[in-house]
N, C-alpha and C positions, 0 to 999 in steps of 0.2 A: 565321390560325389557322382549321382547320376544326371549322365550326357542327356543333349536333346536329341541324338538319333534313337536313345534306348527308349525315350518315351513316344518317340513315332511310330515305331515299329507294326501296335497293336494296328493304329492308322493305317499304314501300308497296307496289312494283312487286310482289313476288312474291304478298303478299295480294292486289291488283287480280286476278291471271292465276288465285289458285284462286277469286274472287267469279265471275270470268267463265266458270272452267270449270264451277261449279256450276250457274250460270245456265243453262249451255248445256244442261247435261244435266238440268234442270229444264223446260226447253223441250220435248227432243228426247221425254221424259218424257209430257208433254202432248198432243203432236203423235201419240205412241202411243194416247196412252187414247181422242185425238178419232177418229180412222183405226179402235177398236174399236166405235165405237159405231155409228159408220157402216157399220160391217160388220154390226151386228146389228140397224141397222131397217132395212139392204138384203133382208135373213135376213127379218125381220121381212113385211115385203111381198110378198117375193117369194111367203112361203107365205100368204098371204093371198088373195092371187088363182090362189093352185094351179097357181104353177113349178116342175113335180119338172122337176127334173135328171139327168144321170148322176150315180151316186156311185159311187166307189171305197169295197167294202169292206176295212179293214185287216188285219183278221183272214187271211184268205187270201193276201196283200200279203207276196211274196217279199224287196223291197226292201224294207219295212219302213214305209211309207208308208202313212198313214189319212189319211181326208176325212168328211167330214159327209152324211151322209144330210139331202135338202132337204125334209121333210116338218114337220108340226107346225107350231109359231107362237113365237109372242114373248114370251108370258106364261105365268106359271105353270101354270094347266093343261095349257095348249099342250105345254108344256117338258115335264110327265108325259106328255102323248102322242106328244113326240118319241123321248124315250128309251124310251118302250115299244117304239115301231115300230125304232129302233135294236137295242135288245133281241133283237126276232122275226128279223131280217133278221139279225143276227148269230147266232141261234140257226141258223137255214136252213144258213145257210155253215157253223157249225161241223159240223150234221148230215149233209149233202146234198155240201160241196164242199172235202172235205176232198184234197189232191192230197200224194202222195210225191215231194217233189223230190229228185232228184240234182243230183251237181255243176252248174255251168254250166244249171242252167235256172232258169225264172222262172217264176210263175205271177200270175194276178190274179185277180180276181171282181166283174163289176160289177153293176148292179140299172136296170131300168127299169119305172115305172110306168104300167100302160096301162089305158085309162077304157074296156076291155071286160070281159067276163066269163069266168071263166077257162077254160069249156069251149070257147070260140071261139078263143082263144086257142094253146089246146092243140091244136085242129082241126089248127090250122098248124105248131107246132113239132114235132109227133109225125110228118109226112110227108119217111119217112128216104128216099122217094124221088120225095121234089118238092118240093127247098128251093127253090127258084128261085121259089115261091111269094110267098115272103117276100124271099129272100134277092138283092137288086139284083145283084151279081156272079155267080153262077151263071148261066149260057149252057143248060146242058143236063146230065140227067143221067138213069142207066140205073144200073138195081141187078139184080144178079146173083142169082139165083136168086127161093126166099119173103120175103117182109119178115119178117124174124126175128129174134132175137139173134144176131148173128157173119154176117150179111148184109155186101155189100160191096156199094158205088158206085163207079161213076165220074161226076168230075163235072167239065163244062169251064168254065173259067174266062175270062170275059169281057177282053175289052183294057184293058189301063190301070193291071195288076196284075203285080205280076214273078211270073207263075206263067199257067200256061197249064190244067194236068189236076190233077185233085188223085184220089188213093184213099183210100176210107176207108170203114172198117166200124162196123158198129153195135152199140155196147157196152152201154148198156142202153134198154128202153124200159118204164117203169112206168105204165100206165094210168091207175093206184090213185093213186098219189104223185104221179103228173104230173112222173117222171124220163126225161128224153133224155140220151144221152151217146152220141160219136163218138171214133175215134181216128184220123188218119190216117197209111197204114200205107204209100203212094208218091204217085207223082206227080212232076210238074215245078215243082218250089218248094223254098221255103227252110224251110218251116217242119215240122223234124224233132222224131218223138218228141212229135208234137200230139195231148194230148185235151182235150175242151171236155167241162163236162155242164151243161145246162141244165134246169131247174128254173122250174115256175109254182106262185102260190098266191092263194089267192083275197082277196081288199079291195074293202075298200068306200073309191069315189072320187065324192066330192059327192054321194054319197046313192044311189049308183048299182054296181052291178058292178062292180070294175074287178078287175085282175092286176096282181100283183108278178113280175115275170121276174128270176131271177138267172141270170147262164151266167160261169160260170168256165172258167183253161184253165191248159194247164201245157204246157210247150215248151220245147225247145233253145237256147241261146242260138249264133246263127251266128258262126263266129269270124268278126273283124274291128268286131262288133258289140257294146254293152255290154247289160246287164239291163234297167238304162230302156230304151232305144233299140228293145229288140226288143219290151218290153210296151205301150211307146206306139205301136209300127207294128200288134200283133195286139187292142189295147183301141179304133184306128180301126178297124179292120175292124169287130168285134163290136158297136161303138156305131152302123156305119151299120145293119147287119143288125137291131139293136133296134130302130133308129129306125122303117124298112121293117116290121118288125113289127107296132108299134106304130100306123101309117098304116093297114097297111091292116083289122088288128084292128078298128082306129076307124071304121073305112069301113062294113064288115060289120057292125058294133055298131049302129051310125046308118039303116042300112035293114034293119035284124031288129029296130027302135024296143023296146028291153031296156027293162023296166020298170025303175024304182026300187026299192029297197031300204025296207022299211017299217023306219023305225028307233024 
């Protein structure tokens, strides 16, 4: 005759299998919250010792994709003056870098922070006919007529790049506001229906001068390519060109010994 422990059994078993799935996801639980914390005293340190990074701002982010601006710190106040600087920098974009997409394109807007002052800064981004200044990939280039509004370049484009000439003219230049903008209008490349506007503003970095740079862009998507694909190939471009900026900004800043900032 069968026992009543032989008919529990099945019982037991299916209570063990939900104790274990609980557990599991009581774990997996855990293993989340330790991975968050670690993410915010990496956050933590990093602004400590003054790692700005690139950020992706989201607001302008065709894909739909936000990231964090790496400034500010770990604690309370901090945190007020991260979201402040979040704040401005999303003000910038809404005012400054606002782009009309159509179908099929994509646009971005990234930010880099540089420990010069904005007018040196600006020295260099406003020369619509001597990017190469700055600019590592640029070979050479020759602008047609006055440096004006609706001015045109040519510019050639160094090896190692699927684009050899690039044209393009000059959309705005604000002195005042510290606005650049470009469109290109031909050339031997992929990259159709291109405008960029880049934007400086002025910060204070460790007690010192510095510049916020943001440059935004908006573009074609080339068929056979998807929306990421084409903003991760034109977001390396513009990140090495910040970075060259930012070098040699820093270089200049360092032997023109910029005073501090009386705070």
């Amino acid at each position: 005759m069968e026992s009543s422990n032989d008919r529990s059994l099945p019982l037991r078993r299916r209570r063990r299998r939900r104790e274990k799935k609980k557990k599991g996801e009581r774990e997996r639980e855990r293993e989340r919250e330790r991975v968050e914390v670690k993410r915010g005293i990496g956050r933590r340190e990093a602004n400590r010792s003054n790692r700005r990074d690139w950020n992706m701002v989201g607001e302008s982010r065709a894909r739909g994709r936000t990231s964090d601006t790496a400034v500010g710190g770990g604690w309370w106040a901090d945190d007020m003056s991260l979201n402040l600087c979040r704040a401005m920098e999303s003000e910038y974009v809404r005012r400054h870098h606002r782009h009309e997409l159509i179908e099929n394109q994509c646009s971005s807007a990234l930010i880099k922070h540089i420990k010069a002052p904005v007018h040196l800064v600006w020295s260099l981004v406003r020369r619509f006919d001597q990017p190469q200044k700055y600019k590592p990939f640029v070979s050479r280039c020759v602008v047609q007529g006055d440096l004006e509004i609706g001015s045109v370049r040519e510019v050639n484009v160094k090896s190692g790049l699927p684009a050899t000439t690039s044209t393009e003219r000059l959309e705005l230049l604000d002195d005042d506001e510290h606005i650049f903008g470009i469109k290109i209008v031909g050339g031997d490349h992929r990259l159709q229906n291109y405008s960029s506007i880049v934007t400086v503003h002025p910060e204070c970095i460790d007690g010192r001068p510095g510049t916020l740079v943001i440059e935004s862009f908006v573009v074609d998507v080339p068929d056979g390519n998807t929306k990421d694909e084409t903003c991760f190939f034109v977001e390396a471009l513009i990140k090495c060109n910040l970075k060259s900026l930012a070098d040699v900004s820093e270089r200049l800043a360092m032997e023109d010994h910029t005073e501090p900032i009386d705070m």
